[in-house]
C-alpha positions as a printed NumPy array, in Angstrom:
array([[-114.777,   60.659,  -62.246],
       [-114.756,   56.822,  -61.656],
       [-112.526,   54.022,  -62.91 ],
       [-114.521,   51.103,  -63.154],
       [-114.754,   47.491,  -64.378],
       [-116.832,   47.118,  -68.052],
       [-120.224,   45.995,  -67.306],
       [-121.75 ,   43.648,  -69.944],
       [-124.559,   46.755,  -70.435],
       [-121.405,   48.837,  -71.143],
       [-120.046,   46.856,  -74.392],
       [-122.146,   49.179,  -76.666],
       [-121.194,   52.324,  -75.274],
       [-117.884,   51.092,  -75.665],
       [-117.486,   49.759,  -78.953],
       [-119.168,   53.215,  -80.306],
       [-117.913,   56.172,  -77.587],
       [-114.052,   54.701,  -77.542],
       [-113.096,   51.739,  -79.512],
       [-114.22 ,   53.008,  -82.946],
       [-112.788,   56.241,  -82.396],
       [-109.232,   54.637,  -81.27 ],
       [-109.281,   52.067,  -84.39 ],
       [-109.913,   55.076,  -86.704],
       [-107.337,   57.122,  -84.647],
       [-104.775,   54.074,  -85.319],
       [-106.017,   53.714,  -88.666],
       [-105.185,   57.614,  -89.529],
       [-101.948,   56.915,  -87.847],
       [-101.139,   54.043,  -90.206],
       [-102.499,   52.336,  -92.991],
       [-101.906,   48.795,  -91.854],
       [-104.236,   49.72 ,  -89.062],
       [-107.308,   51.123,  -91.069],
       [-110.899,   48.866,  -90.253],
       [-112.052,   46.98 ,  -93.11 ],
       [-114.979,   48.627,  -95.163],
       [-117.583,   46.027,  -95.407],
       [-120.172,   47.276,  -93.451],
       [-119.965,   44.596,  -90.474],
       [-116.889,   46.531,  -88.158],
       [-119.022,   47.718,  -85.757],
       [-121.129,   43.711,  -85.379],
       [-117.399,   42.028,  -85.689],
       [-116.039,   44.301,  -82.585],
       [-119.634,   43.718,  -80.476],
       [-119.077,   40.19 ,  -80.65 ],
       [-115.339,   40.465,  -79.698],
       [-116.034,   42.396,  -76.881],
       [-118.842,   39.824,  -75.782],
       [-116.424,   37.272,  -75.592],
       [-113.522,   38.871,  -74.066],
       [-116.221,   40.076,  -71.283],
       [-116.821,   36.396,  -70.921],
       [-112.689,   35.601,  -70.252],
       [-112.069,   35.711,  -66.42 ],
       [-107.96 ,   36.472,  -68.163],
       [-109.086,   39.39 ,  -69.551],
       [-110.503,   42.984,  -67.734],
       [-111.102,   46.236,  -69.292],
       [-111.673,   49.28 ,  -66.982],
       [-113.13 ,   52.405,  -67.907],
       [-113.234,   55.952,  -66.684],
       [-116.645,   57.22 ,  -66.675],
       [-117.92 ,   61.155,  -65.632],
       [-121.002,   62.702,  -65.6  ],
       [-122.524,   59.649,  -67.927],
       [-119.968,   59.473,  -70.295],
       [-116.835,   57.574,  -70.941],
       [-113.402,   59.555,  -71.675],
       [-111.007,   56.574,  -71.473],
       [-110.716,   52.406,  -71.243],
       [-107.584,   50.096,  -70.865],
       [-107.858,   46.09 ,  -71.814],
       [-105.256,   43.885,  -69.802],
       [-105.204,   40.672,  -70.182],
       [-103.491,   37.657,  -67.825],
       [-100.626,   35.68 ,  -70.043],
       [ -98.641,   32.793,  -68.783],
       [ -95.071,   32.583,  -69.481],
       [ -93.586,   29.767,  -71.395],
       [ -91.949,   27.296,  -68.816],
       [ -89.054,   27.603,  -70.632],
       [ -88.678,   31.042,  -69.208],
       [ -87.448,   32.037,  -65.505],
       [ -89.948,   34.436,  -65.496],
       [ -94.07 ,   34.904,  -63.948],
       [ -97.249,   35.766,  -65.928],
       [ -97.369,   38.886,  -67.289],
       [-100.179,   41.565,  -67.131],
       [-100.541,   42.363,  -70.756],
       [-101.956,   46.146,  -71.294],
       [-103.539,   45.219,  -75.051],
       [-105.357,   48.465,  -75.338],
       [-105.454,   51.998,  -73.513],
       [-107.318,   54.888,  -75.046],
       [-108.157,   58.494,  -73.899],
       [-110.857,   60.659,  -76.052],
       [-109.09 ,   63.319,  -77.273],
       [-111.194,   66.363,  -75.113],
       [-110.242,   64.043,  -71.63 ],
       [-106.45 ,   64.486,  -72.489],
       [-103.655,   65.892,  -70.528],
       [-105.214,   65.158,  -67.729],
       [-103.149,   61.783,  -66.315],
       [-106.223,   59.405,  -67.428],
       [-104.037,   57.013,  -69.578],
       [-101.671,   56.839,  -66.083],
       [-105.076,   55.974,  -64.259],
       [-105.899,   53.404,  -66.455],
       [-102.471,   51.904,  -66.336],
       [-102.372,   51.999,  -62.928],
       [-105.786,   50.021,  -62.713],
       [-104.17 ,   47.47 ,  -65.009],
       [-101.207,   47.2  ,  -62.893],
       [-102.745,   46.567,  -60.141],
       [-105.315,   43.651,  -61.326],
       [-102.214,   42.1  ,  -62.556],
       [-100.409,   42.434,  -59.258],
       [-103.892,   40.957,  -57.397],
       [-103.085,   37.951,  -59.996],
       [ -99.512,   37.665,  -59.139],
       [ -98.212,   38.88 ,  -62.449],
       [ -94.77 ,   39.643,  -62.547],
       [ -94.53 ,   42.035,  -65.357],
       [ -97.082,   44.376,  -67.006],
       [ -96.062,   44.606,  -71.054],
       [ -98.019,   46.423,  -73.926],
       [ -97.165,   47.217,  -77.456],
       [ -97.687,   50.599,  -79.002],
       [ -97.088,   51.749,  -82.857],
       [ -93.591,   53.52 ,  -83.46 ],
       [ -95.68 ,   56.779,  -84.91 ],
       [ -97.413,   56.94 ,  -81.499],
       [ -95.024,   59.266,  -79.495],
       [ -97.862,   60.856,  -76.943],
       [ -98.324,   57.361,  -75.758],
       [ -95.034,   55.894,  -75.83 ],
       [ -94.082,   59.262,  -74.009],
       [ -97.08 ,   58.257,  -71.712],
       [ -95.648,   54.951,  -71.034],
       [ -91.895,   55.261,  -70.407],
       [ -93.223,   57.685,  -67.803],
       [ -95.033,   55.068,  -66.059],
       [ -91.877,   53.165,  -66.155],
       [ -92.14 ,   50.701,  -69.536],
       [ -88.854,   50.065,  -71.449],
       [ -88.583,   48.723,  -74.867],
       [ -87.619,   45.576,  -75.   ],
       [ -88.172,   44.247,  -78.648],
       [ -88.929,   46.108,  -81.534],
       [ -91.563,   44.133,  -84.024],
       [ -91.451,   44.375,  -88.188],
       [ -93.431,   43.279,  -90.397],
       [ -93.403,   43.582,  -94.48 ],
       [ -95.841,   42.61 ,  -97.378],
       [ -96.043,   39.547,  -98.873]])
């Protein structure tokens, strides 16, 4: 098993073996979250992933075996406000484990990859959101230490 930087040869793999799988996950998991349905998902999230490949603030790390990826984690590099007595922040923006690869401490590896590449940019904090119906991960995460801090809402208009 290796934990490894995305290469740019990787974004397909990606977008197919992980991301669509987690957006339909999250989408199952709440409505708000469900992909559109017009046919250009899978385009829209290639070219997303392009150009977050091209941000030097932004990494995603995979874990790759035997050919085949079973997790990735996106962190990006945020600034504080200056209003704020407080250092950039390594923000964990996605983390996702295929379902046969868990229970076996790869979301913690990915985490700790993030952590790290934030602490080789001086980031003070590591942050990440994660939907109140989500208890595996939010069990995941307050294990690796995460508190909540602010709760978000939202509500149709």
């Amino acid at each position: 098993m290796d934990v490894r930087p995305l290469r740019a040869d990787d974004v397909p793999a990606l977008v197919d073996d992980l991301w669509l799988p987690f957006a339909t996950e999250m989408g199952e998991l709440d409505e708000y979250d469900a992909l559109a349905d017009d046919g250009h998902v899978r385009t829209n999230a290639m070219a997303y992933r392009q150009r977050q490949f091209a941000d030097d603030d932004v990494e995603t790390f995979v874990v790759e075996a035997d050919g085949s990826f079973l997790g990735y984690a996106t962190v990006s590099y945020t600034e504080s406000p200056p209003v704020f007595d407080r250092g950039a922040t390594a923000k964990v923006t996605e983390l996702y484990v295929t379902p046969d690869a868990r229970g076996r401490s790869l979301g913690t590896t990915l985490l700790d990859r993030a952590h790290e590449w934030g602490s080789e940019r001086d980031c003070e904090y590591a942050a990440l959101s994660v939907h109140a119906r989500n208890e595996t991960a939010q069990a995941c995460y307050e294990q690796a230490g995460y508190e909540t801090r602010y709760l978000k809402m939202d509500r149709p208009l």
